[in-house]
C-alpha positions, 0 to 999 in steps of 0.5 A: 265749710265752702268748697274752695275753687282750686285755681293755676296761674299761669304768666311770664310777669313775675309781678303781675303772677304775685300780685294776682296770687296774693288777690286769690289767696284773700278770697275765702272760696279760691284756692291758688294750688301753683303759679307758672311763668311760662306755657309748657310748665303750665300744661305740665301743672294742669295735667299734675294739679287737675286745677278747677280753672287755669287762668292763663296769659296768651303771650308767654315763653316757650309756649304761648297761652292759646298754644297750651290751652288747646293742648291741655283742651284736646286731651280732654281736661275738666280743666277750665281755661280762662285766657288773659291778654293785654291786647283787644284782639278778636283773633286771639278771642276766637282761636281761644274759644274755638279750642274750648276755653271758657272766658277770655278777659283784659289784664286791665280789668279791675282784679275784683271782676277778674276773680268773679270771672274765675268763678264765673268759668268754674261754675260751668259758664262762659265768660265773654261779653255780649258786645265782643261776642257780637263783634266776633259773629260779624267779623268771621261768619262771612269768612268762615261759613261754606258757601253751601252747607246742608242742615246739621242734623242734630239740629233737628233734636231742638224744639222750636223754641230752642232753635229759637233761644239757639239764634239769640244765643248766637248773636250775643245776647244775655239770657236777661236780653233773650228773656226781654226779646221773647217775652219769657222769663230768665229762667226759662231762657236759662233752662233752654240754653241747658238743654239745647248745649246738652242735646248739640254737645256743647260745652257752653254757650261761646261754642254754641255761637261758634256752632251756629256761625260755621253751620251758617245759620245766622 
């Protein structure tokens, strides 16, 4: 028997709620184990329900989306969070990421892709387009890196060869792109990523991009 995703839902959009809902429960590997209208009932229910991910709407009353993520985050849930929105806004992208949440996708995507993004973020990885990731490092990197910083010294516990695949990760690209520009095999690229998150203390690969851009190593 499959081990099914236990999933929380989180919007103010009682349609949107139930519709997605009933999208869940048709899935034989998802689980919804609750559904919240607003933010703060949403940090209740992740604290009560310990779900395997937490999607939730930026916009919602009481507390916002991004708002509850980074509270539920800094008290160091196993929770994965993935944030929905309506809006293409690279600020909500970023403060998302930054607080630790693991995927950021449009109401407006089809509702298959967004349950493959549920299991996407359930099973450790990050969802966020390579394209977007791109757009982030150029419209922040200038903004946010000191004007001199010293080398991190962690970094110094990375091979060449992940402080290589590091770079790459950083400016956004895939695993399969990573593999093509280096001439290595995917999984090889694979297995570097994982060592190279493990050995800085990274979650995933989104805040190893936000790593390298705020120690200005782009």
């Amino acid at each position: 028997m499959s081990i099914s995703i236990r999933v929380l839902l989180a919007d103010d959009h009682e349609f949107f709620r139930s519709g997605f809902r009933n999208a869940l429960e048709t899935q034989p590997d998802l689980e919804c184990v609750g559904d919240v209208g607003d933010g703060q009932a949403a940090v209740t229910e992740i604290e009560r329900l310990r779900p395997d991910v937490a999607v939730l709407d930026v916009r919602m009353p009481r507390m916002d989306g991004l708002t509850a993520a980074e509270t539920v985050l800094s008290r160091g849930t196993d929770t994965r969070i993935m944030l929905l929105t309506t809006y293409d806004d690279d600020s909500y992208v970023y403060r998302g990421l930054r607080a630790g949440t693991s995927g950021f996708c449009l109401k407006s995507m089809p509702v298959e892709e967004l349950l493959n993004a549920i299991r996407v973020v359930a099973r450790g990885d990050a969802l966020i387009d390579p394209s977007v990731t791109r757009r982030l490092v150029t419209r922040f990197a200038d903004g946010l890196a000191p004007a001199t910083v010293s080398r991190p010294l962690d970094l110094d516990r990375l091979t060449t060869r992940e402080r290589e695949i590091l770079l790459e990760v950083a400016r956004g690209y895939s695993n399969a792109e990573i593999a093509g520009r280096l001439y290595v095999g995917e999984q090889t690229v694979k297995t570097h990523v994982s060592h190279l998150l493990t050995k800085l203390g990274l979650r995933d690969r989104v805040q190893a991009v936000i790593y390298a851009y705020e120690n200005a190593l782009l």
